[in-house]
C-alpha positions in Angstrom: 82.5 146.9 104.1 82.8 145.8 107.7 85.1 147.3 110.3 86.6 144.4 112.8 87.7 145.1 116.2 90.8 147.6 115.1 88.2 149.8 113.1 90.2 148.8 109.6 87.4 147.5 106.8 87.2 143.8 106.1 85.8 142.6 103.1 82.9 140.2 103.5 83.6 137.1 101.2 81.2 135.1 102.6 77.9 134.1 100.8 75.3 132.0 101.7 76.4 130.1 98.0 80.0 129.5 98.6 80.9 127.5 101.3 78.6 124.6 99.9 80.2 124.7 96.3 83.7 125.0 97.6 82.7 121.8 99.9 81.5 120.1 96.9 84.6 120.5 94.8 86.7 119.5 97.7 84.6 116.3 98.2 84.9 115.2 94.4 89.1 116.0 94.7 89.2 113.7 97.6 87.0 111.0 96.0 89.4 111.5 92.7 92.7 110.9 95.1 91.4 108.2 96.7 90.3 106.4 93.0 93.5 107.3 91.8 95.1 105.9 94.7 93.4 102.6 94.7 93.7 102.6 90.9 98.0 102.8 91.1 97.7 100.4 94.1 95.8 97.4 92.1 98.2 98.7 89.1 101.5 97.8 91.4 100.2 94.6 92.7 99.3 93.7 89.2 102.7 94.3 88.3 104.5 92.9 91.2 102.6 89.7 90.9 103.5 89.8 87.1 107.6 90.1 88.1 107.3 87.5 90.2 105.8 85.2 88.1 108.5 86.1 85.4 111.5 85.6 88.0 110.0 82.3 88.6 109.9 81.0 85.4 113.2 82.4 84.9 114.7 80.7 87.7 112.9 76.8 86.4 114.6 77.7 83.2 117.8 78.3 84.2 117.5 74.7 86.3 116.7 73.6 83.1 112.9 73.1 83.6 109.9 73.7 81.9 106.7 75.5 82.7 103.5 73.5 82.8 100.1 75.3 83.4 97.9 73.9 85.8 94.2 75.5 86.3 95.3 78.7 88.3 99.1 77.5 88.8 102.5 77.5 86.6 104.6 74.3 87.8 108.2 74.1 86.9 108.3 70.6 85.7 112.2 69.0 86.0 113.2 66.6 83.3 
C-alpha cells in the first residue's frame, strides 16, 4: 500500500498489463457500436425505400393504374 498526500493508504491498481487490455476491449465495443449503427442505418433506408415504393404503387392503383417494371424503375402505366 501507498500513502497519498493525506497519509491514508491507496491501493495501487495499476499494472503494467491492464491499461492495454482495458483499451483493447473498449476499442472492439466501439467498433461493435459503430457496425451496429451502420448495420440499423442501411436496415432503415432499406425499409424506407421499401414503404415508398409500396405507397407508390398503392397510390397508381387507386388511380386505377397498373405497375410495369422497367430495368431499375416501376412505372404506373394509366389505361
Amino acid at each position: 500500500m501507498m500513502k497519498d498526500s493525506n497519509n491514508r493508504d491507496v491501493k495501487v491498481t495499476d499494472s503494467p498489463t491492464e491499461p492495454a487490455g482495458n483499451l483493447r476491449d473498449i476499442s472492439v465495443k466501439a467498433w461493435s457500436q459503430k457496425l451496429l449503427v451502420a448495420l440499423l442505418c442501411v436496415a432503415s433506408f432499406y425499409g424506407g425505400w421499401k414503404s415508398y415504393e409500396s405507397n407508390m404503387a398503392n397510390q397508381c392503383f387507386a388511380s386505377g393504374g397498373q405497375i410495369v417494371e422497367g430495368e431499375k424503375t416501376l412505372l404506373c402505366e394509366l389505361s
